[in-house]
N, C-alpha and C positions, 0 to 999 in steps of 0.2 A: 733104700740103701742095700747094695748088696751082699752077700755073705762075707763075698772075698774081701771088699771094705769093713764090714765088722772085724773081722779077724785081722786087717790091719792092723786098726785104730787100738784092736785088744792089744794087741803086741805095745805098740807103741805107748799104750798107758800104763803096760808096767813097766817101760821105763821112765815114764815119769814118775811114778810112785816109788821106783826106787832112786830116784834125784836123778835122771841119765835125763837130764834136759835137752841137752846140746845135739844126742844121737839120735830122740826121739823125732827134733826138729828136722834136723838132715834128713831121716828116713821119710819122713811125710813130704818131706823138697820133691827129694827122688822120684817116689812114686805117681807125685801127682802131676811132676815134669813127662814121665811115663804117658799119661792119662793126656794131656793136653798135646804131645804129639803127634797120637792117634786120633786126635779130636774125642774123646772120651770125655765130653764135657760133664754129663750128668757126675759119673765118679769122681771127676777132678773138683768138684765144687762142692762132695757129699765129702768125699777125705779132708779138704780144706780147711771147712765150713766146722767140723768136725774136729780136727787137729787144733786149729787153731782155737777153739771154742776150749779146746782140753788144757792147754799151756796158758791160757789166758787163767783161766781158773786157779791153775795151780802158782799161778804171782810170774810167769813170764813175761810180762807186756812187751820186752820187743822181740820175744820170739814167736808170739803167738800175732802180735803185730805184722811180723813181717809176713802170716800165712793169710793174715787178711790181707795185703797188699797183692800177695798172690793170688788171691781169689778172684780181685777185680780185676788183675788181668784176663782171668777166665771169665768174667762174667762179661769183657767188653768183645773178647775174642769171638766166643758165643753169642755176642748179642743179644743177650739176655734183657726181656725190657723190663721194668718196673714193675712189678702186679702183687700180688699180696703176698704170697711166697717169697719172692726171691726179694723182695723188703724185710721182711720178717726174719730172713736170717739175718740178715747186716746190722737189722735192729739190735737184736741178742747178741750179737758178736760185740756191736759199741759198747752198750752195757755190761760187758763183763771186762772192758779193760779196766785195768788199777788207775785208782786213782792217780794224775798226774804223771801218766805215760805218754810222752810226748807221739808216740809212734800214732796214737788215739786222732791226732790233728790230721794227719797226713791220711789216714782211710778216712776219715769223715770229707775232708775234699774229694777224695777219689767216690767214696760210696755217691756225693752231690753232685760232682761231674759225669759219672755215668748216665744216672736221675735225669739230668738235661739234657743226653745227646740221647738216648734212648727213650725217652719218656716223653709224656704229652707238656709239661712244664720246661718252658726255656730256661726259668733260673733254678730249676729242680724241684722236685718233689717238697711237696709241702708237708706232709709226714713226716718225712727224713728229717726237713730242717727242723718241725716242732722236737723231734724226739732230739737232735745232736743240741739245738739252741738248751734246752730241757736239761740235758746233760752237764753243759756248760755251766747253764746257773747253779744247779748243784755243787758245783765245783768254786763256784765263787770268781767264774770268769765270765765278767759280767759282757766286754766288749767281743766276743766271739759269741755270745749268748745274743748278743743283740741282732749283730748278722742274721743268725737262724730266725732268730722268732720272728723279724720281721717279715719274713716271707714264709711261715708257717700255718696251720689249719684255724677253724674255728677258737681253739682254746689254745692257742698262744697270745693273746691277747691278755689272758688274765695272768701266764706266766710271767712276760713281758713286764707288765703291772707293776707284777708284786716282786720281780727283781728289779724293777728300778726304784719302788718306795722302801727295800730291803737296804737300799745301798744308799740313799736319801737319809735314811737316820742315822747312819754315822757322819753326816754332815752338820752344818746349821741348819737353825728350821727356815732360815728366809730362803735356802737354797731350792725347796721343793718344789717352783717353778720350772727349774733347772733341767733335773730330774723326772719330771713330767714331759716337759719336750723330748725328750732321751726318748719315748714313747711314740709322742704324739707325730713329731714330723716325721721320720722315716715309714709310718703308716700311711704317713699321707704322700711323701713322693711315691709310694710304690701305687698309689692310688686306690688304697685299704681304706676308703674314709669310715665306714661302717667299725674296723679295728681300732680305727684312730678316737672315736669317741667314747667305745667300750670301755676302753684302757685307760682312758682319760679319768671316764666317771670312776671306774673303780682306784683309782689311785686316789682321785680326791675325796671318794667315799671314806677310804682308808684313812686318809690325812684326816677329814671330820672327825671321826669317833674315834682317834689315839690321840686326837689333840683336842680336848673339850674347850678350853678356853680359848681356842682358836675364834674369832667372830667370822661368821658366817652368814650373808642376807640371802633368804631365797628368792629369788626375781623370777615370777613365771608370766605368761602370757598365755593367748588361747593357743599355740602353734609350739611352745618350747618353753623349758625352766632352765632354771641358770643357777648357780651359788656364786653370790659373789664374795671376795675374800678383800674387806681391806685396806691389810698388812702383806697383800702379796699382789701386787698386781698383774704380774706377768703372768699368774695363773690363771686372772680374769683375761688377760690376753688371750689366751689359749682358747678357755672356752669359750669367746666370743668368735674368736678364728675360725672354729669349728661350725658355729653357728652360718657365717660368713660362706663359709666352703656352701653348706648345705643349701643356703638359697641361691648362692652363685653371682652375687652381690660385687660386682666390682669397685663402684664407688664405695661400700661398707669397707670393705678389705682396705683399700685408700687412705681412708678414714682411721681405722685403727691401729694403723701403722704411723701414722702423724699424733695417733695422741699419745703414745705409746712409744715413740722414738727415741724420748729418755730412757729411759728401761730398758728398751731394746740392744741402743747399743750400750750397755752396763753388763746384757747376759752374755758381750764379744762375739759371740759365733752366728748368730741369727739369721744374718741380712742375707746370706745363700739362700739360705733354704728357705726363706721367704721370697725371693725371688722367684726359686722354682714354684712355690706355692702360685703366685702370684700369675705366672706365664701357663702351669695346669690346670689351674680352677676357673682365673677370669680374664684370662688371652693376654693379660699383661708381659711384650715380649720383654726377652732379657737381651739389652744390647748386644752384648757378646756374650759367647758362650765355649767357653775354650776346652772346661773339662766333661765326661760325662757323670750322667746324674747320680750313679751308685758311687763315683770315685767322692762325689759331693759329701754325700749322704754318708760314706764311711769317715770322712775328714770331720763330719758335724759329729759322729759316735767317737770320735777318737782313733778307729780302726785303719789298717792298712788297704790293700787294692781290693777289690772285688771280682777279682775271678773273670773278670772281662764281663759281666754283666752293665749295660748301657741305658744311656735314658730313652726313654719313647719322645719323641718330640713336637707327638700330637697335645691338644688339650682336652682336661679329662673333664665333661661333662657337670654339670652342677650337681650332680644326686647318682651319682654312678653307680654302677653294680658293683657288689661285692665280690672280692678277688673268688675264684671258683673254689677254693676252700672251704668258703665260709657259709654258712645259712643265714 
């Protein structure tokens, strides 16, 4: 950063130390409108980056919001790709809006949409969504929390987890089926099976040891173990599905879905996403197919559109690789 920017940035934080909110924000406008018509990208993203990090702090959220709005338009103008820098400011910048600043929605799509058209990820950086998904659940919103983690790194999996068994115990306990899918299938249409089981086990890890008197059979074999529950069956559903996915089993799939039919439709939402399951894993097509698969996948979470993110409409392999996030 340079001098002349320090010395801005001084000016401008004592007025906000002296409450001059409104002038310090203008002045930071001006300058870095300055800076971005001479193409002076480096300064206009160090003042911003800056400015807006300083109003956020001091409880401005939509004035320090609107300096990150401004930023992305520098960072799209500039072209700025993804790399560990220019993440790590936008990181620090999320993290410092106030709690339930709506301004906070509107940069975390922008910071995602950048991510995707500049970045090696079509549906954006997996970082970004672990940490914005991360953010969410902190906040106790669980359906914008889902969006992100599904398409998040390594350790969104266990976040994922443990906000959907978070949000399961203020329910009934027969619901945590329910609440387990919330997980399980959206890992699986993005083609996450390695997330999908992770997330699985530890939810129902979870479920075991807060619910002792839960009955629990362990069913193992030489190739796989299972817990079966039951008092829930839908949850045996799950784990078996996942079992299903991993040897690529068409007839099994078939199978478990007929025994399981009752149940199935009692959970109302299912029969989609088992569909896509169905035409991804074991070529089973789906007659028609009118919407795409993230519009699917957001109607199974509860969520609105997806950002124009689409389904693939190949079929995903019996034992696929993990999404390039994950190890």
């Amino acid at each position: 950063m340079s001098a002349k920017i320090q010395k801005t940035l001084a000016r401008q934080q004592e007025k906000v130390k002296e409450g001059q909110f409104y002038e310090a924000h203008q002045q930071l406008r001006v300058i870095a409108s300055r800076y971005t018509k001479s193409s002076d990208w480096g300064s206009a993203v160090d003042l911003l980056a800056s400015g807006a990090s300083m109003l956020l702090k001091a409880g401005q959220g939509a004035s320090g919001g609107d300096l990150c709005m401004f930023l992305m338009d520098v960072y799209g103008k500039a072209e700025l790709k993804p790399d560990t820098t220019n993440k790590a400011r936008l990181l620090s910048l999320l993290r410092e809006f106030p709690e339930g600043e709506p301004t906070r929605k509107r940069f975390a799509g922008e910071v995602i949409g950048w991510s995707s058209k500049l970045g090696e990820y079509p549906a954006g950086d997996p970082e970004l969504h672990h940490v914005i998904g991360t953010l969410y659940a902190e906040d106790g919103e669980a359906i914008e929390a889902e969006k992100h983690l599904t398409l998040g790194t390594a350790d969104s999996a266990a976040t994922f987890s443990s906000l959907e068994y978070d949000w399961y115990t203020s329910d009934e306990p027969s619901t945590a089926p329910l609440y387990a899918a919330r997980v399980v299938f959206p890992y699986l249409l993005v083609g996450n099976v390695r997330a999908a089981n992770k997330a699985f086990l530890l939810f129902t890890s979870k479920l075991s040891s807060s619910n002792p008197g839960l009955g629990v059979q362990e069913v193992g074999s030489t190739s796989s173990d299972l817990r079966v529950y039951p008092s829930l069956p839908l949850l045996n559903f799950l784990g078996l599905l996942l079992l299903a996915v991993e040897k690529g089993s068409a007839d099994v799939f078939k199978q478990l879905k007929s025994h399981y039919a009752s149940y199935i439709r009692d959970a109302g939402n299912w029969n989609e996403a088992l569909a896509q399951v169905g035409e991804m894993y074991f070529g089973i097509k789906i007659p028609s197919q009118s919407n795409p698969l993230f519009d699917m996948m957001n109607s199974f979470m509860g969520g609105g559109g997806s950002g124009g993110q689409k389904a693939a409409s190949r079929r995903v392999e019996a034992a696929p690789a993990p999404a390039p996030a994950l190890d």
